[in-house]
C-alpha positions as CSV (number, residue, x, y, z in Angstrom):
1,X,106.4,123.6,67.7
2,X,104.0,120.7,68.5
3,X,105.0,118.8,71.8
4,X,104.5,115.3,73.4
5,X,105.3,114.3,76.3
6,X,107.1,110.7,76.4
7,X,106.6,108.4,79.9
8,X,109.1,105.6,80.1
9,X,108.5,101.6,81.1
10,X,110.1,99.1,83.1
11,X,114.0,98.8,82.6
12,X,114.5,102.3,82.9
13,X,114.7,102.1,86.7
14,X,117.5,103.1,88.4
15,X,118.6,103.6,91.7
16,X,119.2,107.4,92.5
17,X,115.7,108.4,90.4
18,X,114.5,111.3,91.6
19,X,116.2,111.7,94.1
20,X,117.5,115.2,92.6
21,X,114.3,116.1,91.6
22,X,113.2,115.5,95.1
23,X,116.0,117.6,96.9
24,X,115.9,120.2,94.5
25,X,111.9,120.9,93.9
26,X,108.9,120.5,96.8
27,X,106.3,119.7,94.0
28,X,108.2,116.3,93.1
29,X,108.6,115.8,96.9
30,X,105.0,115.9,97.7
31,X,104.6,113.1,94.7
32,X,107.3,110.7,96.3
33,X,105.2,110.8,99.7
34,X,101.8,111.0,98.5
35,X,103.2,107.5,96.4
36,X,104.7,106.5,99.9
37,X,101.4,107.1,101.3
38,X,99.0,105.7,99.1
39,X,101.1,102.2,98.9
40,X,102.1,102.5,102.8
41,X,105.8,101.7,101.9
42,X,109.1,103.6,101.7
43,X,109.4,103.7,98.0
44,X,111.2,106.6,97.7
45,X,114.1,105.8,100.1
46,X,114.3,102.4,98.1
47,X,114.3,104.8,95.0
48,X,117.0,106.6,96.5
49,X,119.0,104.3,98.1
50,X,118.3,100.6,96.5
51,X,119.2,98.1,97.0
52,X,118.7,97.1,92.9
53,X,117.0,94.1,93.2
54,X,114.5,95.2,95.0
55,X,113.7,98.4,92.7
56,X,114.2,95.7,89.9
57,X,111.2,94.0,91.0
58,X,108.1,94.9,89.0
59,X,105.7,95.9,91.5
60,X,108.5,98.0,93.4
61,X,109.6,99.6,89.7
62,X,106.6,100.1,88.2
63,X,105.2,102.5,90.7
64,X,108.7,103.8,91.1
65,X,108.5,105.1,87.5
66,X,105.6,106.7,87.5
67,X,106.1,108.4,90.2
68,X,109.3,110.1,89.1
69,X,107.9,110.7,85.6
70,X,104.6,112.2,87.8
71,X,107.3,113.9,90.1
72,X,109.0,116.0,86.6
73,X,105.8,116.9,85.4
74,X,104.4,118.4,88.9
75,X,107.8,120.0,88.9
76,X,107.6,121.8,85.6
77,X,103.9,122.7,86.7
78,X,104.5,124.2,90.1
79,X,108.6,125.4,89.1
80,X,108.1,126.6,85.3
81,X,104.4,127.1,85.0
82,X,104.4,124.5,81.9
83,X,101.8,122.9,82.0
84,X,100.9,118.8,80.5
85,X,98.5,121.0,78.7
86,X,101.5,122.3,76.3
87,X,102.0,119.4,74.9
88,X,99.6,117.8,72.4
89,X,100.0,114.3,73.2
90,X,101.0,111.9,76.0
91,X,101.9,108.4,75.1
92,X,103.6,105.9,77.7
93,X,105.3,102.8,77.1
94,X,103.7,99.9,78.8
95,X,103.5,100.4,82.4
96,X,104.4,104.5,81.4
97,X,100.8,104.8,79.6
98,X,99.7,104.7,83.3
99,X,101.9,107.6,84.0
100,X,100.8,109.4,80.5
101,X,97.1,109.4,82.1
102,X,98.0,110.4,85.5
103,X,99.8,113.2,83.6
104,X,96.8,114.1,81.8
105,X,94.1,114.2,84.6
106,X,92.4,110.6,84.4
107,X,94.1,108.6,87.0
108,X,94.6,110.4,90.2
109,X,98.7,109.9,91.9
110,X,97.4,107.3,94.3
111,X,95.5,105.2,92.2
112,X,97.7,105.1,89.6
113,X,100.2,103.8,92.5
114,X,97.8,101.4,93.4
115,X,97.1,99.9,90.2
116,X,100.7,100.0,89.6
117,X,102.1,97.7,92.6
118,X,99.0,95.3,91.9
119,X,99.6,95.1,88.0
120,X,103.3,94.2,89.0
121,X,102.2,91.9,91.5
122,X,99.6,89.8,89.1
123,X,101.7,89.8,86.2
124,X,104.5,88.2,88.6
125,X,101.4,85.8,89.8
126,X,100.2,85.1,86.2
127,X,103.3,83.0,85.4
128,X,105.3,80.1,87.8
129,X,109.0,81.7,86.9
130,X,111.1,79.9,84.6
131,X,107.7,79.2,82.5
132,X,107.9,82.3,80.5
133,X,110.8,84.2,78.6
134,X,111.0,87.1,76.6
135,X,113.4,88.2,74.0
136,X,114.8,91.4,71.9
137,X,115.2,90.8,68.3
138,X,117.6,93.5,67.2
139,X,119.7,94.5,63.8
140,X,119.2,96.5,60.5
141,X,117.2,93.5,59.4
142,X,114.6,93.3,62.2
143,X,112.0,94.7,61.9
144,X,107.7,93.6,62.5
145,X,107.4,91.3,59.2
146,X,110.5,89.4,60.7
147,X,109.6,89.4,64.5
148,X,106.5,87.8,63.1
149,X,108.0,84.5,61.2
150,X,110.4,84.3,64.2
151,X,107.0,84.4,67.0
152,X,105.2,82.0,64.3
153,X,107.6,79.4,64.3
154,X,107.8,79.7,67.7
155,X,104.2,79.0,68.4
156,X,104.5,75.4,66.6
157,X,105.4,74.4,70.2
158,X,104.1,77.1,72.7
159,X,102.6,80.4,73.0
160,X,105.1,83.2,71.7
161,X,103.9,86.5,70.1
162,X,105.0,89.9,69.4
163,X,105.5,91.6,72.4
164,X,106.7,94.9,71.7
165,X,107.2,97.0,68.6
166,X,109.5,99.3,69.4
167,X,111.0,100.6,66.5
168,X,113.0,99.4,63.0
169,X,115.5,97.3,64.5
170,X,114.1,96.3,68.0
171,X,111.2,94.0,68.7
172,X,110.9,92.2,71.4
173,X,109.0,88.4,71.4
174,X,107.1,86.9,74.6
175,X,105.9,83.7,75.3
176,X,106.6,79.8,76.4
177,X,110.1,79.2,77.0
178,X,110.7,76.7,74.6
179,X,108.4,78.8,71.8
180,X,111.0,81.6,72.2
181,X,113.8,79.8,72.2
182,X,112.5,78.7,69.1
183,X,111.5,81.8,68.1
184,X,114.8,82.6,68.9
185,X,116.7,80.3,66.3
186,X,114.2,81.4,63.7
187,X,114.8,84.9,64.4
188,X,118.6,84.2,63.6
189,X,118.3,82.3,60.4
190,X,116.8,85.2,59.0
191,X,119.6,87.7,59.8
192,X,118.8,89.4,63.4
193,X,120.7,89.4,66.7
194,X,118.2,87.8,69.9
195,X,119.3,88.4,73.6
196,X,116.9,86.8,75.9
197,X,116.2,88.9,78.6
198,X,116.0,89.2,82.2
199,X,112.7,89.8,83.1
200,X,110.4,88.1,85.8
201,X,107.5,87.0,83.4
202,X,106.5,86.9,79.9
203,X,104.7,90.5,79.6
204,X,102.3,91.3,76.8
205,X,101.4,88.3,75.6
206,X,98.3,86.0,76.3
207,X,99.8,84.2,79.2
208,X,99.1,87.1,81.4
209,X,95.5,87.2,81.0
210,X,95.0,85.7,84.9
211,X,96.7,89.4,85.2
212,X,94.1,91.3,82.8
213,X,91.2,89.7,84.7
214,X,92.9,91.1,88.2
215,X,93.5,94.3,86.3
216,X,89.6,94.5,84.8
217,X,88.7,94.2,88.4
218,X,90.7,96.8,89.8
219,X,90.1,99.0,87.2
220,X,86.3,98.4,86.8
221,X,86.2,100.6,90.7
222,X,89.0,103.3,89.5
223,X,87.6,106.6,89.3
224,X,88.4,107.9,85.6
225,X,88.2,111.3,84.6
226,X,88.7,112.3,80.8
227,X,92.6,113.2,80.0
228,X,93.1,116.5,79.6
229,X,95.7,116.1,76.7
230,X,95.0,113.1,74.2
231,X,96.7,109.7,75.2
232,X,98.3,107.7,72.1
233,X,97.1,104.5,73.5
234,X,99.6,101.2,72.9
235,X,96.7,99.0,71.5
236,X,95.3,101.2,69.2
237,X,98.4,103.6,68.1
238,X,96.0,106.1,68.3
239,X,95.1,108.9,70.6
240,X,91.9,108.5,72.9
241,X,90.2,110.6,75.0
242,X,87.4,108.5,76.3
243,X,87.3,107.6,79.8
244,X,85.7,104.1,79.2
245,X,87.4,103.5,76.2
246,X,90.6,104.1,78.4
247,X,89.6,101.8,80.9
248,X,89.1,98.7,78.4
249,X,92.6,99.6,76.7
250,X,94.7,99.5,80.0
251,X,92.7,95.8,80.3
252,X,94.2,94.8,76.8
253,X,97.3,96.2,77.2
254,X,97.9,93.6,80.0
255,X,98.2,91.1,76.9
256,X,98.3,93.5,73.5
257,X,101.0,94.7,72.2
258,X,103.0,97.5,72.5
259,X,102.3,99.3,69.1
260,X,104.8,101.9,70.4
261,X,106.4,102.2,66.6
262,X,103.3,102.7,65.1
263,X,102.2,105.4,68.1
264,X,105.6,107.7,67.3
265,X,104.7,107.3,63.6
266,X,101.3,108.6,63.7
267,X,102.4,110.9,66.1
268,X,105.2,112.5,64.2
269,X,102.7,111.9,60.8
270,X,99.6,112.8,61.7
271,X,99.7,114.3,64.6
272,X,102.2,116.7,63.6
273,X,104.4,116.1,66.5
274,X,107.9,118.4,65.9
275,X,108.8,117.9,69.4
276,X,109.1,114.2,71.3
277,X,109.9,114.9,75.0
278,X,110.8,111.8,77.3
279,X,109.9,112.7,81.0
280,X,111.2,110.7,84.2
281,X,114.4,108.3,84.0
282,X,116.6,107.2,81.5
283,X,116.6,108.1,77.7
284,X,115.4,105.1,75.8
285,X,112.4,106.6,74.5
286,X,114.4,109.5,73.0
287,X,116.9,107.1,71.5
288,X,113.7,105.2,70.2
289,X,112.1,108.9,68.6
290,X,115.7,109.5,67.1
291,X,115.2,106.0,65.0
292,X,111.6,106.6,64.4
293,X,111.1,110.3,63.8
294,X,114.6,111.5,62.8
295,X,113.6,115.0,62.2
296,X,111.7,115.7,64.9
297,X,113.4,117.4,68.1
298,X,114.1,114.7,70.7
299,X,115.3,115.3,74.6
300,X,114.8,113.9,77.8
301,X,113.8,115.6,81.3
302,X,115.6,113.7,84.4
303,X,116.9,116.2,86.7
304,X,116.4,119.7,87.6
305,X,119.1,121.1,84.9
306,X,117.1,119.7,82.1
307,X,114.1,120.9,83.3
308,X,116.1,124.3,83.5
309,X,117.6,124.0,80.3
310,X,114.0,123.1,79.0
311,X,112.0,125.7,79.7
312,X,114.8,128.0,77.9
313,X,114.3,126.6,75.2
């Protein structure tokens, strides 16, 4: 059975995350303080114990994320003696690709906290709120050929791209206000469902490039080491194993594209993947695999009974 190991993005927060992990497991406990530590702030009680809008915030949830996605693997490590080296892939979703290469040796925990809180922090700076808007294009008729006429039409009057690629049925659009509301009537003339959604900023699209130029900057002083396990990168669909290379692709993901469709397809193609495992909280990355690779196993590790009911398996 060939593995990868999955690492969730922003709207999978939820308060409560990890805090089983960290009660039941002293590996995942060390990651929650080292985390604390390294941003000198109580994330892990506001993990625990909320309240919501303040985990909601992106530089409170993107660190939050990682570090319970960090916490499960550290767990299985020290716990199960399975290893990230099992698997062979790591892929993240947005912010998660930071947790894939913490996972996989190339970011150390406290950087990859640091660079975290900051890319929250400049992609809230990049955009005044109320500028920017982002919104899911969903339905058995959606898919990337349709997201595109829908962002197209949009950009007659603003900036508005494909965001996201998630899978058939779900792409999300991110731009201009105005260009993805228009985006959004386009989108429903040609048969899909839009929900604007409740984010903070326009991610992944080129009005966060006063956030890419913070993000070169941090990163350009980030010690990198080369991952241990391949990292399906969300620019290129593709796994990479260069340091450097890495450290331009985090830069571009800051505006790219999630190609995150097109990363499970070449995994589950190519790659030979049998085996898509989501690690840290929620499921929407297994519910993604189910749509994309349909006959490859899919599961999710949360709490300490999956990761119990994993390594039986």
């Amino acid at each position: 059975m060939t593995t990868a190991f999955l690492f969730p993005g922003q709207g999978s927060q939820a308060v409560g995350m990890g805090a089983a992990l960290a009660d039941a497991f002293p590996a995942a406990r060390e990651v929650f303080a080292e985390v604390d530590d390294a941003l000198d702030q109580r994330l892990s009680l506001l993990m625990r114990e909320g309240p919501e809008d303040q985990l909601t915030l992106t530089e409170n949830a993107q660190p939050a994320l990682m570090a319970v996605s960090v916490a499960v693997m550290r767990a299985l490590k020290a716990e199960f003696d399975v290893a990230v080296t099992s698997a062979s892939f790591v892929a993240g979703h947005s912010l998660g690709e930071y947790s894939a290469l913490c996972a996989a040796g190339t970011l150390s925990l406290a950087d990859a906290a640091r660079l975290l809180k900051l890319r929250g922090q400049a992609m809230q700076r990049a955009v005044p709120v109320g500028r920017g808007a982002m919104a899911s294009l969903i339905g058995p008729k959606t898919d990337l050929a349709l997201a595109e006429a829908a962002a197209a039409a949009g950009a007659e009057v603003g900036v508005c791209v494909v965001a996201n690629d998630n899978n058939a049925g779900n792409v999300v659009i991110s731009g201009e206000k105005a260009a993805v509301d228009r985006a959004i009537e386009k989108a429903k003339e040609l048969g899909a469902r839009a929900i604007p959604l409740n984010v903070s900023a326009p991610f992944h699209c080129p009005l966060m490039a006063p956030a890419a130029e913070e993000m070169a900057a941090a990163l350009a002083g980030a010690a990198l080491n080369a991952p241990v396990v391949p990292v399906v990168a969300n620019v290129t669909a593709r796994p990479e194993t260069d340091r450097e290379t890495v450290r331009r692709l985090l830069v571009e993901q800051v505006t790219g594209r999630v190609r995150w469709r097109e990363s499970m397809e070449w995994m589950a193609g190519e790659g030979g993947v049998t085996r898509f495992v989501e690690v840290g909280s929620g499921k929407v990355l297994v519910g993604m695999a189910k749509r994309i690779a349909p006959d490859a196993e899919s599961l999710s590790l949360n709490g300490p009974t999956d990761l119990e009911a994993f390594i039986r398996v």
